[in-house]
Backbone as a printed PyTorch tensor [residue, N CA C, xyz], in Angstrom:
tensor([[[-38.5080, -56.9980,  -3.3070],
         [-37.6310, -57.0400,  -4.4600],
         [-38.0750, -58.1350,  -5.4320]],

        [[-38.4010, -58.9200,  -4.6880],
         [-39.1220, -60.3560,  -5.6900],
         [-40.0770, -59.7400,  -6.7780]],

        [[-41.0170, -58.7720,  -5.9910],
         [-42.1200, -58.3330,  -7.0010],
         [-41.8980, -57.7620,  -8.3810]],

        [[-40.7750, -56.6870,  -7.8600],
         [-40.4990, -55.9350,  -9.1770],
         [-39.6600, -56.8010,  -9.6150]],

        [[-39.2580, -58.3750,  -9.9210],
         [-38.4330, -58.8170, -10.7050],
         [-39.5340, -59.7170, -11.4630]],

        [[-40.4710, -60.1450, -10.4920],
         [-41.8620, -60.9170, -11.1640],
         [-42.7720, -59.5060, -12.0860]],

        [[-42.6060, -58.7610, -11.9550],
         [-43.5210, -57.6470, -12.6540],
         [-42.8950, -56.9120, -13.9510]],

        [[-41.3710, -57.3240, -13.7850],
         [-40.4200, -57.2860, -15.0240],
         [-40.6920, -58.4190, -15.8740]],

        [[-40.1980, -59.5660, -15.1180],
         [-40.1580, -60.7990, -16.2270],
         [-41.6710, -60.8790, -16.5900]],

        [[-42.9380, -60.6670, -15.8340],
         [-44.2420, -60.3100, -16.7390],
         [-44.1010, -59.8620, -17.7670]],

        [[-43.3850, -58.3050, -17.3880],
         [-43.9250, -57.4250, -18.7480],
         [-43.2870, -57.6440, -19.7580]],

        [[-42.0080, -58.1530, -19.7410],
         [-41.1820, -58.7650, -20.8390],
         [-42.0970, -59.8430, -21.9220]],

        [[-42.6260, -60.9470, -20.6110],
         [-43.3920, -61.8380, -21.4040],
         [-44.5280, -61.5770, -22.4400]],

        [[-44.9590, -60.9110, -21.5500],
         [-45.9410, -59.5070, -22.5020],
         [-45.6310, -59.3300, -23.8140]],

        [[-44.5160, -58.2480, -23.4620],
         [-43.9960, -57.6180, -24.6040],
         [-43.7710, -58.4190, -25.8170]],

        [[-42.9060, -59.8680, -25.5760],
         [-42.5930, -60.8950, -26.7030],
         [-43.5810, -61.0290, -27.2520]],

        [[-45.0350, -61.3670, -26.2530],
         [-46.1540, -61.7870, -26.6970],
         [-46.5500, -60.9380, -27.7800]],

        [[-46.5150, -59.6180, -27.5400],
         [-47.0380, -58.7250, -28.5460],
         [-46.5550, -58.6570, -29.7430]],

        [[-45.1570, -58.6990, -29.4990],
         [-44.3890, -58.5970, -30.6080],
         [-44.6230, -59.6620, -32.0430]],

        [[-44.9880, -61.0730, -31.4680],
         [-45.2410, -62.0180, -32.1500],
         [-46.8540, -61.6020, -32.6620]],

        [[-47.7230, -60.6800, -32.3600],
         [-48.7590, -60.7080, -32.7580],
         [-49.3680, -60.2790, -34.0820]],

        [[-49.4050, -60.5190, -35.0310],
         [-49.7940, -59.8240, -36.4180],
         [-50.3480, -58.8800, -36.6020]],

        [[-51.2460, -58.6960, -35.5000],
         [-52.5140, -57.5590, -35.5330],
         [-51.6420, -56.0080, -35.2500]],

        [[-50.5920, -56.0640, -33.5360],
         [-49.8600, -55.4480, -33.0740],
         [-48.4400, -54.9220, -34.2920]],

        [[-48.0050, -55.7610, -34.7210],
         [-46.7360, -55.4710, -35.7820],
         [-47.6470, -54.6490, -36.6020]],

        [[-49.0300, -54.9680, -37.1450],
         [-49.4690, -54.0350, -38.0380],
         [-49.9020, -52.3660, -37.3010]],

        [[-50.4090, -52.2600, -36.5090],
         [-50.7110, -51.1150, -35.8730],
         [-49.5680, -50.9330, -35.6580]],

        [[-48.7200, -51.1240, -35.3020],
         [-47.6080, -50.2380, -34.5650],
         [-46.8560, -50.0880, -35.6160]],

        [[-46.7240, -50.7840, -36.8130],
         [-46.1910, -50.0380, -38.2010],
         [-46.8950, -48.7820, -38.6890]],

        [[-48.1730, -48.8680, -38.5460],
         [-48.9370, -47.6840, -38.7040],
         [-48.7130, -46.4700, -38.1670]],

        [[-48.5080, -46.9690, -36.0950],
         [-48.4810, -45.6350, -35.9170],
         [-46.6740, -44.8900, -36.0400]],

        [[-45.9020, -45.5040, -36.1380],
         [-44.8030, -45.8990, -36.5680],
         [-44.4600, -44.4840, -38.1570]],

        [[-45.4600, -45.6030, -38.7700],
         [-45.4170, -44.5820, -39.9820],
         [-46.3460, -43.2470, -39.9620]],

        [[-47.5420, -43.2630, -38.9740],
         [-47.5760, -42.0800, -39.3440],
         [-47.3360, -40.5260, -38.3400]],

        [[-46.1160, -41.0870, -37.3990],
         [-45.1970, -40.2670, -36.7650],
         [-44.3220, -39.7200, -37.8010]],

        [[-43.3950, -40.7060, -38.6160],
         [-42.6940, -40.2060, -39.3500],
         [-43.0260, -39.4270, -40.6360]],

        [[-44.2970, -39.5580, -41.0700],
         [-44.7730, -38.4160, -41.6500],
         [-44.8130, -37.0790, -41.2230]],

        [[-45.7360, -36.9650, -40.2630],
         [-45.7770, -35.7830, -39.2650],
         [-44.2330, -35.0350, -39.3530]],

        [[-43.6840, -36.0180, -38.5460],
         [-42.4590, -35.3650, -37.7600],
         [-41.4510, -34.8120, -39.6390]],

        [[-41.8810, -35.5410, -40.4470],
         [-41.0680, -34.7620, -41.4280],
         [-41.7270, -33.5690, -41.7200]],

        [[-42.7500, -33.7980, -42.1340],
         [-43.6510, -32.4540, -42.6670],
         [-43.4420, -31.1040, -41.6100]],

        [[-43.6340, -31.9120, -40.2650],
         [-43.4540, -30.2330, -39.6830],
         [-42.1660, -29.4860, -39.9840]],

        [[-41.3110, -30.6830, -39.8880],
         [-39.8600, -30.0980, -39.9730],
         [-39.3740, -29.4800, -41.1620]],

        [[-40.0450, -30.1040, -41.6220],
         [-40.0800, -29.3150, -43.5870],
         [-40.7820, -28.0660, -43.5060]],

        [[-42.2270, -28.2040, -43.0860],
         [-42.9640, -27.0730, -43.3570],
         [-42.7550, -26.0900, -42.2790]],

        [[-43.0120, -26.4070, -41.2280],
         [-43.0310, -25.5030, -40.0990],
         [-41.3820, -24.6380, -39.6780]],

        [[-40.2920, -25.6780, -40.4560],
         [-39.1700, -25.3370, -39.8690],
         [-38.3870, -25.5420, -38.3620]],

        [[-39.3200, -27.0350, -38.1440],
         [-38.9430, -27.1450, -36.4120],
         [-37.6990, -28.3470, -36.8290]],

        [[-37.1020, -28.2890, -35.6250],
         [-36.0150, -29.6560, -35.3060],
         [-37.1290, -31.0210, -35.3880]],

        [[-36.2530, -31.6040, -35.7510],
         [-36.7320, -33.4990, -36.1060],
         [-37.4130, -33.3610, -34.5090]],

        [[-36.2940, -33.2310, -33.6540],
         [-36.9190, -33.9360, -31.9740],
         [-38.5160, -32.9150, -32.0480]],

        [[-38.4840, -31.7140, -32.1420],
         [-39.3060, -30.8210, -31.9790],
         [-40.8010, -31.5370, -33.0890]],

        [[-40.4960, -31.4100, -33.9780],
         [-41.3810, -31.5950, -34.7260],
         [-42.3270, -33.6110, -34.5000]],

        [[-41.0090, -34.3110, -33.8980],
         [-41.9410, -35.6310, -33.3840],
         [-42.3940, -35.0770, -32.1030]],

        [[-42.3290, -34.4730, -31.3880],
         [-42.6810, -34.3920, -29.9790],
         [-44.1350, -33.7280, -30.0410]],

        [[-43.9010, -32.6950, -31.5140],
         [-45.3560, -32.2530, -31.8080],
         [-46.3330, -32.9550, -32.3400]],

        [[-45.9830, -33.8780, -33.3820],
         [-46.7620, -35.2170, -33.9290],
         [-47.3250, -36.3250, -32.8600]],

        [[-46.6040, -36.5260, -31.7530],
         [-47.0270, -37.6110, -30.6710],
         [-47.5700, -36.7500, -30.0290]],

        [[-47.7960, -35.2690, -29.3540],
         [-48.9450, -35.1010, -28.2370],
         [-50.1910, -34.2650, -28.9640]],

        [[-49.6450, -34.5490, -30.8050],
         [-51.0830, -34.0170, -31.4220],
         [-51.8550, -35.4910, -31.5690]],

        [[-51.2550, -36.4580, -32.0020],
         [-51.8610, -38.1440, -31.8410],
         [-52.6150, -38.3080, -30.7990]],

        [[-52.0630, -38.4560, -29.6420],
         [-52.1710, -38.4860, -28.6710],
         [-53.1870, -37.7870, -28.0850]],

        [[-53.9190, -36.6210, -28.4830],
         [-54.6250, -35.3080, -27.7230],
         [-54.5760, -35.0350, -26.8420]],

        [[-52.9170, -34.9120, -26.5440],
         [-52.5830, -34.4020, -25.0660],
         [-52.6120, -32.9580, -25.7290]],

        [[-51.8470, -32.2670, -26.8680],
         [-52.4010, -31.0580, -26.7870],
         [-51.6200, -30.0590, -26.2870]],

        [[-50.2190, -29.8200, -25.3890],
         [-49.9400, -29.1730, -24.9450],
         [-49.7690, -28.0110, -25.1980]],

        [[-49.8350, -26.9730, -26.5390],
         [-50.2100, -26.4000, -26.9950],
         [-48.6170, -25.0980, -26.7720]],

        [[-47.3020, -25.9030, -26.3830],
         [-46.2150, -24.7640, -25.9410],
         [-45.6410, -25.3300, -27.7650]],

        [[-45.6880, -25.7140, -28.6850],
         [-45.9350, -25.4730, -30.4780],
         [-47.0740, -25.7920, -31.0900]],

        [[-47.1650, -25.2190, -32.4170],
         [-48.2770, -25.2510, -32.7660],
         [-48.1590, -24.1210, -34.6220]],

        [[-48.5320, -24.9810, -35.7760],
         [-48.3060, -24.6130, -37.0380],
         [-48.6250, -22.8770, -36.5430]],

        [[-47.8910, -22.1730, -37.6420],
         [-47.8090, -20.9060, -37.7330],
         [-48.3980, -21.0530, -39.5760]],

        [[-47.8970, -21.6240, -40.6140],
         [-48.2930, -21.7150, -41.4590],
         [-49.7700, -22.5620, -42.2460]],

        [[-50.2800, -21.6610, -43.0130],
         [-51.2320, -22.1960, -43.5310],
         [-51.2350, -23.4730, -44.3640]],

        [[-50.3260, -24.2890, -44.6780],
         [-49.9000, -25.4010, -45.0020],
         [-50.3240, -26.2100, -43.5900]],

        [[-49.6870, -25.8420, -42.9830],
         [-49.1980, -26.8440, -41.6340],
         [-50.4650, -26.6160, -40.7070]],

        [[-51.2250, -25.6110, -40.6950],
         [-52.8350, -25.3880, -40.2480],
         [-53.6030, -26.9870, -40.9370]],

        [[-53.5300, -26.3740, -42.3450],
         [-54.2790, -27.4570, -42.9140],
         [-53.7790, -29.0300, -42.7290]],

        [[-52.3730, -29.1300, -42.4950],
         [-51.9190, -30.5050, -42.3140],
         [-52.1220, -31.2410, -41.2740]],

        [[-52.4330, -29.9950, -40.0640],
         [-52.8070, -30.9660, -38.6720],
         [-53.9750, -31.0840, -39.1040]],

        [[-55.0480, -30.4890, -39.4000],
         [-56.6640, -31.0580, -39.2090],
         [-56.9530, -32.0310, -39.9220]],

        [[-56.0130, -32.6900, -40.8920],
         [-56.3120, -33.8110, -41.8170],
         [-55.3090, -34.6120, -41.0370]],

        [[-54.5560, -34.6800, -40.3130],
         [-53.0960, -35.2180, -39.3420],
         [-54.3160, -35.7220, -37.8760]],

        [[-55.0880, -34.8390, -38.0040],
         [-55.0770, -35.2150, -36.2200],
         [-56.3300, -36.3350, -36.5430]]])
């Protein structure tokens, strides 16, 4: 039980650490912002739900890929290959 309370208060320490980091606040504003692009555009263009349309933006980032959505429109064709 000790461990996972030492492997918590680590990752916490971590985490602060990161948080304070300039480099990290900037990337993660980035990827930050360019989820919320995605996730609007699909939802605009494609016609998916907000949840639907980020879930499609993070495993197209990501190149996980799962491939159960995926643009139907020629807008949204062209928006992932300049997106991914």
């Amino acid at each position: 039980m000790v461990t996972f309370f030492a492997a918590v208060l680590h990752f916490l320490t971590t985490l602060k650490q990161l948080i304070q980091d300039p480099e990290f606040k900037g990337l993660f504003g980035v990827v930050v912002i360019t989820l919320l692009i995605g996730t609007i555009f699909y939802s605009q263009v494609e016609g998916w739900s907000v949840i639907d349309s980020l879930y499609f933006s993070a495993t197209t980032l990501t190149t996980v890929g799962l491939g159960d959505f995926h643009p139907v429109t020629t807008l949204g064709k062209v928006f992932t290959v300049i997106y991914i």
